[in-house]
C-alpha positions as CSV (number, residue, x, y, z in Angstrom):
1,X,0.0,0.0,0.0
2,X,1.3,3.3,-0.7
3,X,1.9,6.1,1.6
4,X,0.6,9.4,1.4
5,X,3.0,11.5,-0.4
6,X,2.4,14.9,1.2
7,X,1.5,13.6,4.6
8,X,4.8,11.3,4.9
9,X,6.5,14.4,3.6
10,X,5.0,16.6,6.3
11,X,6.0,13.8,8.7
12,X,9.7,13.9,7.8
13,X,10.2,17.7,8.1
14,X,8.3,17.7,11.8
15,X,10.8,15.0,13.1
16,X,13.8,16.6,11.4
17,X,12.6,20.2,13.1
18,X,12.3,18.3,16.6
19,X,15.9,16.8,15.8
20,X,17.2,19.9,15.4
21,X,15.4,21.8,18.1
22,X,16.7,19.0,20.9
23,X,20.5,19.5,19.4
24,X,20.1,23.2,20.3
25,X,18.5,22.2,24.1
26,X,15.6,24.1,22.6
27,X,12.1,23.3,24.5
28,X,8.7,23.3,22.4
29,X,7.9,26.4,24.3
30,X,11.6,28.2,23.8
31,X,11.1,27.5,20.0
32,X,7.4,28.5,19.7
33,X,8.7,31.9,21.4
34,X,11.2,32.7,18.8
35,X,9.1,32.0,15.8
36,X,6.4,33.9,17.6
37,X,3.5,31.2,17.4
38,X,1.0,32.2,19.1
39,X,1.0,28.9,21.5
40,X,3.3,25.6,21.6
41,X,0.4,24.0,20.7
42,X,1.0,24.8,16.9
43,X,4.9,24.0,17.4
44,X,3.2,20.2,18.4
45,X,1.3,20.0,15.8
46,X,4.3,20.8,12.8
47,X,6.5,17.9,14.6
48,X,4.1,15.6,14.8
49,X,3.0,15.9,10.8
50,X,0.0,17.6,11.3
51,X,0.4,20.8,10.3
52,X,1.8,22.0,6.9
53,X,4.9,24.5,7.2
54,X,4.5,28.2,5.2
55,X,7.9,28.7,3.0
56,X,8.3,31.6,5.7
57,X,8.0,29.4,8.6
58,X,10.7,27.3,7.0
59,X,13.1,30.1,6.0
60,X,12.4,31.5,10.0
61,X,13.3,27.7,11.2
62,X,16.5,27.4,8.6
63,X,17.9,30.5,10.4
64,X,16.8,29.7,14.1
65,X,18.1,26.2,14.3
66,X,20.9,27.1,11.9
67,X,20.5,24.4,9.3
68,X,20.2,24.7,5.6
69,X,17.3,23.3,3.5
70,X,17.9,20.3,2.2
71,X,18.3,19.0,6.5
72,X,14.8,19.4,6.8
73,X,13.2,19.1,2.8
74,X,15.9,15.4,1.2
75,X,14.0,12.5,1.5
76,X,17.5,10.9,0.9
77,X,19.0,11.4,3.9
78,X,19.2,10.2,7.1
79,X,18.0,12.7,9.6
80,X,17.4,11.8,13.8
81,X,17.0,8.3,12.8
82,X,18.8,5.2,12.0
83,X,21.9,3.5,14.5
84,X,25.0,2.3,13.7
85,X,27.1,-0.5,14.8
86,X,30.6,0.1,13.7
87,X,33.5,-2.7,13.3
88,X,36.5,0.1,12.9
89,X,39.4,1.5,14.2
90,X,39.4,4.5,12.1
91,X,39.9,8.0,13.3
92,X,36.7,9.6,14.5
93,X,36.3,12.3,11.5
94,X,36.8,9.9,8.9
95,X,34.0,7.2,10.7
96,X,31.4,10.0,10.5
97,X,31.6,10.9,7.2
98,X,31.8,7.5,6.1
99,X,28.9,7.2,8.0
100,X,27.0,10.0,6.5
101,X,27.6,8.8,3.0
102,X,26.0,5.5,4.0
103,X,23.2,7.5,5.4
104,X,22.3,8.6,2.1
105,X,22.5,4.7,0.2
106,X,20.1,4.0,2.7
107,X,17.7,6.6,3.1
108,X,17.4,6.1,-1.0
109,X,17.1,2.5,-1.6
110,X,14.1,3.1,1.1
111,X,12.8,6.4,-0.4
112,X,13.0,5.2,-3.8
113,X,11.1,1.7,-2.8
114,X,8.3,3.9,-1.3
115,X,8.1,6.1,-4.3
116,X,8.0,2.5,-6.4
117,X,5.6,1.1,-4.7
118,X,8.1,-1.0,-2.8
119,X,8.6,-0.6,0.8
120,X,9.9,-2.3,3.4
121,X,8.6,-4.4,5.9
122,X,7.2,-2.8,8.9
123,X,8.5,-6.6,10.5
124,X,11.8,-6.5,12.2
125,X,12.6,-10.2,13.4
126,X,14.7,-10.9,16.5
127,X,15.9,-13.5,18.2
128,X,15.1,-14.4,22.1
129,X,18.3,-13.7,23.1
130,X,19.3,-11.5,26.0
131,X,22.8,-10.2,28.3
132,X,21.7,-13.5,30.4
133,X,21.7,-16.1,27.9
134,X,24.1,-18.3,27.7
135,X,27.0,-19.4,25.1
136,X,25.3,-22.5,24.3
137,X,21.7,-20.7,24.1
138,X,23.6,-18.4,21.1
139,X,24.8,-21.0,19.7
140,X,21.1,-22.9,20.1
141,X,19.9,-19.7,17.9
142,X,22.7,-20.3,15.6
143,X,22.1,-23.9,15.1
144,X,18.5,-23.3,14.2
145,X,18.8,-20.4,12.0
146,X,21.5,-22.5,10.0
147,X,18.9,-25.4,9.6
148,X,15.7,-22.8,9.2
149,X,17.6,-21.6,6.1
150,X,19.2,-25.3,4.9
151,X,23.0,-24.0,5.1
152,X,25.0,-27.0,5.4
153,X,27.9,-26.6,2.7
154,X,30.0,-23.2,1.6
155,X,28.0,-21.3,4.6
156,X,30.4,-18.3,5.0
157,X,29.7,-17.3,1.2
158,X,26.0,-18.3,1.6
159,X,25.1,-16.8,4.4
160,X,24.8,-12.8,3.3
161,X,22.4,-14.3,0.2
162,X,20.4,-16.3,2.6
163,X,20.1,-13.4,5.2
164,X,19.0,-11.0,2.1
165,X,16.3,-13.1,0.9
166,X,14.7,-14.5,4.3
167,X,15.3,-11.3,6.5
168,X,14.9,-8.4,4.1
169,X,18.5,-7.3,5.3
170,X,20.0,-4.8,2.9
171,X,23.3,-5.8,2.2
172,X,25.6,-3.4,0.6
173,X,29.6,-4.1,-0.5
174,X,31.1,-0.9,-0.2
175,X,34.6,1.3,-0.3
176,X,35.4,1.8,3.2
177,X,38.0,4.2,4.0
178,X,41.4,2.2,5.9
179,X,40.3,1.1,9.3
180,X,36.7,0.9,8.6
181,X,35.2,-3.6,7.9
182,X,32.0,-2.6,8.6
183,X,28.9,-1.8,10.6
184,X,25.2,-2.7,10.9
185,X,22.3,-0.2,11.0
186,X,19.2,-0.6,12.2
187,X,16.6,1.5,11.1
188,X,13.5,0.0,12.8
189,X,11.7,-0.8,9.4
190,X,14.9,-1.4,7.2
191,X,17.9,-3.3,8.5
192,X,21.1,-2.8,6.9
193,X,24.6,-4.8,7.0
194,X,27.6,-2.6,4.9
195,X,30.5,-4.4,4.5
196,X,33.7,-3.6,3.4
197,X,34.7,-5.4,0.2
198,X,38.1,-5.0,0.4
199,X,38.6,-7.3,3.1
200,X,39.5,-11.1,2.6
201,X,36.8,-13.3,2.4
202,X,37.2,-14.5,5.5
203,X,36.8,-11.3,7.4
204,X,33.9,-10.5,5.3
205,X,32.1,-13.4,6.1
206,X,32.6,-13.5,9.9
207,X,31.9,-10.1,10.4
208,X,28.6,-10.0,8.9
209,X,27.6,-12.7,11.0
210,X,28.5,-10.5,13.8
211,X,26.5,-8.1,12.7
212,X,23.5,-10.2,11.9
213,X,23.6,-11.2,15.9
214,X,23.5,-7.1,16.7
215,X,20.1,-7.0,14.0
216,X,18.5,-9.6,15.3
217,X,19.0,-8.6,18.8
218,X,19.3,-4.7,18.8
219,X,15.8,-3.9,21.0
220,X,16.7,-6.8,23.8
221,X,20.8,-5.6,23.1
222,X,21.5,-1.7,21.7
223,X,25.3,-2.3,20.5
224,X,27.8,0.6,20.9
225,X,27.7,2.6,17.8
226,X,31.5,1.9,17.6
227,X,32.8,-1.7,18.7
228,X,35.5,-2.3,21.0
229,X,38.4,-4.6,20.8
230,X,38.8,-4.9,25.0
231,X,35.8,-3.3,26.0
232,X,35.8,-2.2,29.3
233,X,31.7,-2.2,30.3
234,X,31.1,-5.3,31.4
235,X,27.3,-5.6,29.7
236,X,29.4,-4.6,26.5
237,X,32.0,-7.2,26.7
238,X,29.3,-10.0,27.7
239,X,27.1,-8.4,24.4
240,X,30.5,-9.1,21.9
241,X,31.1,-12.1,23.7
242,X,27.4,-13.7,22.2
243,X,27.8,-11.9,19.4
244,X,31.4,-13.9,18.3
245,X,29.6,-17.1,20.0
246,X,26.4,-16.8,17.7
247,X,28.8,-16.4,14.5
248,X,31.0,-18.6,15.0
249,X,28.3,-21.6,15.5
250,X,26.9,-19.8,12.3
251,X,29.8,-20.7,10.2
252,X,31.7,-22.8,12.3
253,X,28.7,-25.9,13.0
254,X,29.6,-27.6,16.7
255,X,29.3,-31.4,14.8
256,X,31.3,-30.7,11.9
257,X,34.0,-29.1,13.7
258,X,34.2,-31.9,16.1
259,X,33.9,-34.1,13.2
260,X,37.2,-32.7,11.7
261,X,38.7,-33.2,15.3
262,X,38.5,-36.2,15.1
263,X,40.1,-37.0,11.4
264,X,43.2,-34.7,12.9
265,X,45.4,-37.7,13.4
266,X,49.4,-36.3,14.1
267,X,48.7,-33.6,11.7
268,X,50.5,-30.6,13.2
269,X,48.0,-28.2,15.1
270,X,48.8,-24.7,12.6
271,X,48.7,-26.9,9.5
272,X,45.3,-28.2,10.7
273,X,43.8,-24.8,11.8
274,X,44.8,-22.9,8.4
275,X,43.8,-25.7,5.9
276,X,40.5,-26.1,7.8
277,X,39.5,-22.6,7.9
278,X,40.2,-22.3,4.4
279,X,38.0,-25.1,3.9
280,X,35.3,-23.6,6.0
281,X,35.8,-20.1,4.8
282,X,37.2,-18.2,8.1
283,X,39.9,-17.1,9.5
284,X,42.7,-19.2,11.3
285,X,42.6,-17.3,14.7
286,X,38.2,-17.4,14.6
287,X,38.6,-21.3,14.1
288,X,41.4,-21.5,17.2
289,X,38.8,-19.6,19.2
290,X,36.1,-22.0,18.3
291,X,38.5,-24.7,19.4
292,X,39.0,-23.5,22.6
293,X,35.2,-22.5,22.9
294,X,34.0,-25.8,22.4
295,X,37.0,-27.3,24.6
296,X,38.5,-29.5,22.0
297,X,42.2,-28.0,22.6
298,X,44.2,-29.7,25.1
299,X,46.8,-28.1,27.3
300,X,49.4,-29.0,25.1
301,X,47.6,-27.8,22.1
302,X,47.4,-24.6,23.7
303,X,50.9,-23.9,25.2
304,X,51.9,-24.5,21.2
305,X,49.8,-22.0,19.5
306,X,51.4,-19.3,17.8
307,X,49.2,-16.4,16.3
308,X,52.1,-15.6,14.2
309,X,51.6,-19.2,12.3
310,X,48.0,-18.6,12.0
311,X,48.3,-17.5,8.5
312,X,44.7,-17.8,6.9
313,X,42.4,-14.8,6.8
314,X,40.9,-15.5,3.5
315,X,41.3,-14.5,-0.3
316,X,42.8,-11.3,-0.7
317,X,39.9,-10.3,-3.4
318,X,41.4,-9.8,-6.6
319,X,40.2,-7.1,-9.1
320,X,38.4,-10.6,-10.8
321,X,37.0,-11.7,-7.2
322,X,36.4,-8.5,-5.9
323,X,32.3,-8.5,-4.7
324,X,30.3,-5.9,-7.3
325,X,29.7,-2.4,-5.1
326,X,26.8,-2.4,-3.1
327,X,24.3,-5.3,-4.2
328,X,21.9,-6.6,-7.0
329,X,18.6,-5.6,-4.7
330,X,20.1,-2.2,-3.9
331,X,21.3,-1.2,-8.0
332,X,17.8,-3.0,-9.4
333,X,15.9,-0.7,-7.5
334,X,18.4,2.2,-8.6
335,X,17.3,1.4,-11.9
336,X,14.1,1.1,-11.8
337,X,13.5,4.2,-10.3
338,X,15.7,5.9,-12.7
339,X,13.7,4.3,-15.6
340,X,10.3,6.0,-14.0
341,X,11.9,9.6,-13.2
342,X,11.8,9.6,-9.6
343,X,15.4,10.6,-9.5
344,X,17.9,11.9,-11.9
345,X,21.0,10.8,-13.5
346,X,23.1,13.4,-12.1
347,X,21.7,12.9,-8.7
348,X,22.1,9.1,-8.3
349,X,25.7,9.7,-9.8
350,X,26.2,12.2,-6.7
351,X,24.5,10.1,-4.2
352,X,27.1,7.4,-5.0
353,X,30.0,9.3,-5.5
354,X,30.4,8.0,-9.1
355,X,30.8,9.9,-12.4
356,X,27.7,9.3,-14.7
357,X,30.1,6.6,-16.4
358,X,31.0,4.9,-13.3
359,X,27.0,4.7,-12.8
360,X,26.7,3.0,-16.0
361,X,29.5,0.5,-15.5
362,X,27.9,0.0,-12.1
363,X,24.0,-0.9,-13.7
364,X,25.2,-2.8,-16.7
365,X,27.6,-4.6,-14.2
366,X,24.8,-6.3,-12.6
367,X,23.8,-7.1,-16.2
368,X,20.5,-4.6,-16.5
369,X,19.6,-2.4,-18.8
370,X,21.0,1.2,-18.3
371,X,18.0,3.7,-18.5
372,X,19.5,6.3,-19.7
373,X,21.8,7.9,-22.3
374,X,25.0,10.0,-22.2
């Protein structure tokens, strides 16, 4: 069903003005004094949606809550709403402007959907857990999921597909600045995993499973918008520690790793951990961990470890292997909207950082038809 045009416009604009208005410490009542409304009543009644804005009302808010116009009048941007889950260690400046640029994929691939008569599902799943579950109850979650969705061979590479289709999760492969693997948002009607397709396979595939857990358990578990190696809060530590224990019985399936255990014979303990993660499509030092979680490592075994001779991260991607930017769902609805007008060449060139050309290369890429000539 579609929305209302003018009403879910009217709607945007009222929460960005009560955004903005908060950032300043700004009461209702301070505001409705300096635009001289005659009560905050009316003030209400513009936040909420209910009350159309006069183009003088808006110029009057532009220059009392000093922002331009496009903060209160884009539809693709991402204004008081939306959280992020970051896996980075980048500098703080370059995070957030990463971050805003994301903003903007998002807030189009859902504005465009509404204005296609495709939007998202008002359903947000989540899973029962909670900071007093236990290991094994993640990995209970885990187990199930991975049987729900029939993953049983090549389930690091399958997983993000799976998660796509079933969940409605907007995946996007992106440029990430150095520092910066990735991050989940959740939006509360649109969940989104970015992640950064420069890093091995490997990597990739381990960390979106981390960030599925934070999705499917963000109202029972907010993350920190920026992750922690050694976090010091205790409810934080306990929330990463569920979060690696969900992914790794994601990818790393209790019976088949004691299954390969077993087959170990002499072979020498590195040799085993690096060919095997290769084989299962993680990293050397996640499947140690999962040893050692699921208490197959003897003392021995564990006075011998060397992280330096844990070698396998994954395939370095290759310009040949490297993931196509962002993600079939996300460009198809590009395109479509293109091919109907609801946004322009030059614009979705801009939104994506891309020269018009790179836009094309980018549709035709995914093998659809590029609407539009240059």
């Amino acid at each position: 069903m579609r929305t209302d045009p003018q009403r879910s416009f009217q709607t945007m604009v009222g929460q960005r003005i009560k955004a903005a208005r908060k950032a300043l410490g700004m009461t209702q009542q301070d505001l409705s004094r300096e635009m001289g409304f005659k009560d905050r009543q009316i003030l209400s009644n513009i936040e909420g949606g209910l009350r159309k804005l006069s183009s003088s009302e808006l110029l009057a808010l532009m220059k009392v809550l000093k922002k331009d116009l496009e903060y209160f009048t884009d539809p693709l941007r991402l204004v008081a709403e939306g959280a992020f889950c970051w896996r980075a260690e980048a500098e703080p400046v370059v995070l957030d402007a990463f971050e805003e640029k994301a903003k903007t994929w998002i807030a189009a691939y859902r504005t465009l959907g509404e204005r296609l008569g495709e939007p998202v599902s008002p359903l947000v799943p989540q899973i029962p857990i909670t900071l007093r579950s236990s290991y094994e109850e993640a990995w209970e979650v885990a187990a199930r999921l991975r049987q729900e969705w029939s993953l049983q061979r090549n389930i690091a590479s399958a997983v993000a597909g799976e998660a796509e289709k079933r969940l409605r999760v907007l995946v996007l492969y992106v440029e990430a600045p150095p520092g910066i693997s990735g991050a989940a948002c959740y939006l509360g009607d649109l969940n989104t995993i970015l992640v950064n397709r420069r890093e091995p396979d490997g990597r990739r595939a381990y960390d979106f499973a981390h960030e599925l857990f934070h999705l499917l358990t963000w109202r029972a578990i907010p993350p920190e918008r920026v992750e922690a190696k050694d976090p010091q809060k205790p409810y934080v530590r306990r929330m990463e520690q569920l979060a690696n224990n969900f992914a790794s019985e994601l990818l790393m399936p209790r019976e088949d790793i004691e299954a390969l255990w077993k087959e170990r014979g002499k072979q020498e303990i590195h040799r085993w951990i690096n060919s095997n993660a290769k084989k299962l499509g993680v990293t050397s030092k996640a499947l140690r961990w999962r040893l050692r979680n699921l208490r197959l490592l003897s003392v021995a075994d564990e006075q011998s470890i060397s992280d330096t001779l844990l070698t396998w991260n994954g395939n370095v991607p290759s310009q040949r292997t490297l993931p196509p930017l962002f993600s079939r769902a996300f460009v198809e609805r590009l395109q479509k909207a293109l091919e109907a007008g609801f946004i322009s060449v030059r614009r979705a060139a801009q939104l994506l950082d891309m020269t018009m050309e790179d836009l094309e290369d980018l549709i035709e890429g995914y093998g659809l038809e590029v609407p539009f000539e240059l």
